[in-house]
Steps between C-alpha positions, in 0.01 A plus 500: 500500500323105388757557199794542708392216695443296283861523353634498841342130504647417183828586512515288894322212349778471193780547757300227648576272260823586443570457894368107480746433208828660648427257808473214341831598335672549792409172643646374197786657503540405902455158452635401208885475389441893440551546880887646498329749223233586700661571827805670342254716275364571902832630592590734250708777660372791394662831608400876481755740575523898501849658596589279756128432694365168323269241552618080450210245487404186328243520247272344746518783760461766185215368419358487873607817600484701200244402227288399760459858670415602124211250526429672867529832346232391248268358724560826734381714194223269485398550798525844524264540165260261636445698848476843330310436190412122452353200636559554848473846508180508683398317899202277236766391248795421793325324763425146364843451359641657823338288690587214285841555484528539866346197567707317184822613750416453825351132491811351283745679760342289764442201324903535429631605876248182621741274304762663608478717832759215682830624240612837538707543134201285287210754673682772324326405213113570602451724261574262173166384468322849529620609107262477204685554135240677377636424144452143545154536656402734220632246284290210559185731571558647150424119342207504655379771256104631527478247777569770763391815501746798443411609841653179641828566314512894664435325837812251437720753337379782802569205767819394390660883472364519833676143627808661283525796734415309824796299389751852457401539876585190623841512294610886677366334825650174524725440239769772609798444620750680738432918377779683403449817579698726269323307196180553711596846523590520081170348403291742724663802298408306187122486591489921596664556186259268313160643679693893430487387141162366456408834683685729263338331209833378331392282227808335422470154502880450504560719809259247722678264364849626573389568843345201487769309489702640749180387722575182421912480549412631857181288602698202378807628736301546776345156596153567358444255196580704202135455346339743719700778340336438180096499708641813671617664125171407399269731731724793396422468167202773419181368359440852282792760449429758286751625166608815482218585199244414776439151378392238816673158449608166711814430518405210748245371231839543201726280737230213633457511119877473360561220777225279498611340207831442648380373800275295372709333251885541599525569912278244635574209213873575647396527848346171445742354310773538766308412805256236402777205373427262793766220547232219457789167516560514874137622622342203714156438616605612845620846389222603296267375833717690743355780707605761284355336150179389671471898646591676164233208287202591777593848497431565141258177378308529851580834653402743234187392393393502837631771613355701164171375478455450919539884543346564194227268529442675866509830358200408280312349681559804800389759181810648594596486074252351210630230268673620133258578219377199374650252730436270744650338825602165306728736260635672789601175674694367112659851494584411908683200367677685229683744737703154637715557154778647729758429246746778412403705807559198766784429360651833557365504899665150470808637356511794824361268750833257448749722397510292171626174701430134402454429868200314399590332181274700245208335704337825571551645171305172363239543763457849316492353174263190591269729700443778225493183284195372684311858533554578162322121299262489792408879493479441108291207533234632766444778275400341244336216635357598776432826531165685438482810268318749622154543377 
């Protein structure tokens, strides 16, 4: 289990690194005379078609709507292995980060709708700050190297899959738009026939996927954000089927296996790619200090490490939960700061919040940028200045 960890860690803290380059090519592409490439690289049409049902979208909304519910569908098998058989399979190992994570989503929602309670369209955004890209955070905690305790990196990865599923519930609750019911209807159908399966023991990888995919087509015609398909795929997967010689095997474990590595290092660099090239020649000082900036930059620089290590901090101290193995509350307040790095995630809330407008001028998607900026050197640096190791 500390092996598969452990490579879990790796692999997000490469993609990591990865992520921070593709944005700072974007912005370069954005804001140099590469702009006309940029944007028309943006709006690709891209077209597939079966008989005469089909499906026309820029690359941009192919990228939102469909690789991203493969990232969803990963972090739903994720999730899934973690509750059954991993680091939150037990009430010791889930509390603190559940309490964290509830905390590190509550207090940047409010810190956001106090900005911006008075405007009815910019409050639709309250939920930007509460994301943490865990590859990011695991990034910069992974240059920190036998400065933290391994225990500290399980809380952070065990928090953030927990802040990744709080944020598939706020996306089916508030991000959906008017139902329509036959699709509704289609993608209900999908999930008996998917649960049938994984009680049948079929152990064909490409049947889920087949069916699979006609989840998607439907969720995405329906008005629910086409992601959730892929979290709702995800839980129908089996952990152990067994082969017809009697052999027990995973075919979760196989596919969180064959698409980490694509994940990791093709769907979010794209992801991030497309949505992080921020129009930086007609931001002013007044836009980037408007309502919505100033409540997305507290949300995630202020809000999260408050609202992680406040609840977290109270659950200690209540002996509701004990600290990690070989930690200590000063490394739980520098992972605190970490889980500001809303990055990739934020942006997609961003992305769902305002229907993809520019209403705001790319303000709010720099507020994103300069406030995982901010959690990410100063969560770096308290680490390893400031914090204590555990004796």
């Amino acid at each position: 289990m500390l092996s598969a960890i452990e490579e879990f860690i790796k692999k997000e803290s490469a993609s990591g690194v990865i992520l921070i380059f593709v944005t700072i090519t974007a912005l370069f592409l954005q804001n140099s005379f590469m702009t006309d490439f940029y944007t028309n690289f943006l709006h690709i049409p891209v077209q597939v078609s079966f008989g005469s049902f089909g499906i026309s979208k820029p690359l941009l909304l192919w990228v939102n709507d469909g690789l991203m519910a493969i990232f969803f569908f990963l972090i739903g098998l994720e999730v899934k292995r973690e509750f059954l058989e991993g680091e939150l399979s037990s009430k010791e190992q889930i509390i603190l980060p559940a309490i964290g994570a509830f905390g590190g989503m509550v207090v940047p929602a409010l810190i956001f709708i106090f900005f911006n309670h008075t405007n009815s369209f910019a409050i639709q955004g309250w939920a930007i700050p509460t994301a943490t890209d865990i590859a990011f955070a695991l990034g910069i905690l992974s240059l920190l190297g036998n400065r933290v305790p391994p225990s500290l990196k399980i809380f952070l990865m065990a928090l953030a899959i927990i802040d990744d599923l709080g944020a598939i519930v706020v996306i089916a609750l508030f991000y959906t738009s008017k139902l329509s019911m036959t699709s509704v209807i289609v993608s209900c159908l999908c999930l008996v026939v998917l649960i049938v399966m994984n009680r049948l023991n079929v152990i064909k990888k490409a049947a889920y996927i087949l069916v699979g995919a006609i989840l998607w087509v439907s969720v995405l015609k329906s008005g629910v954000h086409a992601t959730i398909a892929g979290v709702a795929l995800a839980f129908c997967i089996p952990l152990y089927s067994k082969r017809p010689n009697g052999e027990r095997f995973s075919i979760l474990k196989e596919m969180e296996h064959d698409l980490h590595y694509w994940v990791a290092f093709l769907i979010l660099p794209l992801f991030a790619f497309v949505n992080a090239g921020v129009d930086l020649r007609d931001i002013s000082l007044g836009s980037i200090s408007s309502d919505v900036s100033l409540g997305i930059i507290f949300g995630l620089f202020l809000g999260k490490q408050l609202g992680v290590f406040g609840f977290s901090f109270i659950a200690i101290k209540l002996k509701l939960v004990s600290l990690p193995r070989e930690s200590n509350l000063s490394q739980i307040y520098g992972v605190a700061i970490l889980t500001g790095i809303g990055f990739t995630m934020s942006l997609f809330v961003d992305s769902l919040a305002y229907n993809d407008t520019d209403i705001f001028g790319y303000a709010d998607k720099l507020a994103i940028l300069l406030g995982s900026f901010l959690s990410g050197v100063v969560g770096y640096l308290f680490l390893r200045f400031l914090s204590k190791k555990a004796l």
